[in-house]
N, C-alpha and C positions, 0 to 999 in steps of 0.2 A: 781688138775687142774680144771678150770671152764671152763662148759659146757655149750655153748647158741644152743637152737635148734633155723629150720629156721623161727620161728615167735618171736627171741629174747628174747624170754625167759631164763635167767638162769635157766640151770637145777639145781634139789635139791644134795647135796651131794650123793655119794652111800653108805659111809660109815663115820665115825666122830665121836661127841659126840651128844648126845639128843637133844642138845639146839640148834646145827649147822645142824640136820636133821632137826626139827623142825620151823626153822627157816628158812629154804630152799626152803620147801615144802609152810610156808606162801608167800616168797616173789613169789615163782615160781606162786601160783594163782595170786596174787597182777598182775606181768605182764601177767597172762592172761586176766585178765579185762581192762588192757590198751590195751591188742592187741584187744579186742571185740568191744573196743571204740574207735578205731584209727583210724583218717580221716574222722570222722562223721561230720556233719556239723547241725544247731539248731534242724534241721528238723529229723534228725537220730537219735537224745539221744533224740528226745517225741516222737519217733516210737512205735508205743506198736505190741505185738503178741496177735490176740485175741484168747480165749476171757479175756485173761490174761491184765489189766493197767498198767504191769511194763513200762519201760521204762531204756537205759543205763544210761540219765540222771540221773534219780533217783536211778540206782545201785550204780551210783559215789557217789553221795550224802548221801545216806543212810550209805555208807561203809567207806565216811569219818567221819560219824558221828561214827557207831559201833568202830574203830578204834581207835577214843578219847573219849567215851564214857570206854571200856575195858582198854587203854593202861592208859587214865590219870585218870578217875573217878573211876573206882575199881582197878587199880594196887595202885596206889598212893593218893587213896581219894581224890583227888582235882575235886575244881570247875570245870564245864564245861564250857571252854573257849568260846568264838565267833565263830559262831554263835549261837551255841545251848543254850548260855544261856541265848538268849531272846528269848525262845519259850516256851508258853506254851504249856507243852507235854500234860497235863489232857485235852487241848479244843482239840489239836491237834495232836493225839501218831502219825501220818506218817506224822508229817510238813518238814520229812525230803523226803518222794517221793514225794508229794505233791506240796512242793516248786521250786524243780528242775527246772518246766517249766520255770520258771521268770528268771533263770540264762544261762547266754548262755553258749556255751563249753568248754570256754576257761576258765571263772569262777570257772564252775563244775569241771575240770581235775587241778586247782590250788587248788580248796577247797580238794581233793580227793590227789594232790601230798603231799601238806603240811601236811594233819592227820595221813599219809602215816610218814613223815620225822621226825613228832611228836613222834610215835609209833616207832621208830627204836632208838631214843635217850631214850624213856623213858625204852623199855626194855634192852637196853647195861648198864642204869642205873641200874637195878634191880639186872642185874647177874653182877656188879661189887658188888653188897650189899650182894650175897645169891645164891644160885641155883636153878634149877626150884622146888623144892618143896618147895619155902617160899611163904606164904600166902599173899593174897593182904589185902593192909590197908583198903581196904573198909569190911565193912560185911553185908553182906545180910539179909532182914527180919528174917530169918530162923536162925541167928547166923552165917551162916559157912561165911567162908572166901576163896572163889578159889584160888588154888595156880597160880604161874607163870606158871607152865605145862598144868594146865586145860586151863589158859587161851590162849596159843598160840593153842591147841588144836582148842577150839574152834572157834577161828577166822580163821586155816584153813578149818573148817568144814562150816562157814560161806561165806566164797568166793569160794568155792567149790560148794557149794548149788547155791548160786546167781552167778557163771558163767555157770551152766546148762541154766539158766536163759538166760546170755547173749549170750550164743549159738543158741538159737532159736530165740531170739530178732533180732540179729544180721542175720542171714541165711532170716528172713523175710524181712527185709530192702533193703538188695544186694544181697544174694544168697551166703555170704562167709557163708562158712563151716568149719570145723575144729575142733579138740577133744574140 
């Protein structure tokens, strides 16, 4: 049976297989950054907390990029689609918080739902080919190749970090609170 607490989040499974905890556990931060970002208006996603320049804008942003960055360019070696592949990253390694400002919210939560809708076909792709321990087609300077499990690992370990982020971002702007 699924489980939404009162900030609508699905809870993660209690019990399943690897791939259905792990997968739970990412969607479950997934909507906690939409609850952080929710009903913000231009001016609330380029809020910063100082003395920190984040911003939810650019949590969105950045995490649509991390998203297809892991789920398309090293699961599946492929190019990186629009927009990230008109950027140069050597002039520019944060043109993804950086940019944010220029897009309004509606933009940023469509750029962040879609890498979000990307990443859930490309990994249902993956574990119809193998299970989490197959390696991604990309490889890394060093040789190795993460598997499927490091990488969902880390992307929960990444919206996990960056909604600590958006917990204090967010309590500075309005005063919501919340795990």
């Amino acid at each position: 049976m699924t489980s939404v607490d009162d900030q609508g989040r699905t809870e993660p499974p209690v019990d399943g297989d690897e791939a259905a905890i792990l997968l739970g556990f990412l969607d479950f931060h997934r909507d906690t950054l939409a609850w952080k970002c929710a009903g913000l208006d231009e001016a609330g996603l380029r809020a910063t907390h100082a003395p920190a320049t984040l911003t939810l804008g650019g949590l969105l942003k950045h995490l649509a990029y991390v998203e297809d960055y892991w789920f398309s360019c090293v699961l599946f070696d492929r190019e990186p689609a629009p927009p990230w592949n008109t950027v140069d990253w050597r002039e520019n390694p944060d043109w993804d918080w950086d940019s944010a400002a220029q897009d309004t919210p509606d933009q940023l939560r469509e750029l962040w739902a879609d890498a979000v809708a990307r990443s859930r076909q490309r990994y249902a792709e993956a574990l119809t080919n193998g299970d989490l321990s197959q390696p991604s087609k990309h490889t890394r300077r060093d040789g190795t190749s993460p598997s499927l499990r490091w990488i969902l690992v880390h992307m929960v370990e990444e919206y996990s970090r960056h909604n600590g982020h958006a917990d204090l971002i967010r309590e500075s702007i309005d005063g919501s609170t919340g795990e």
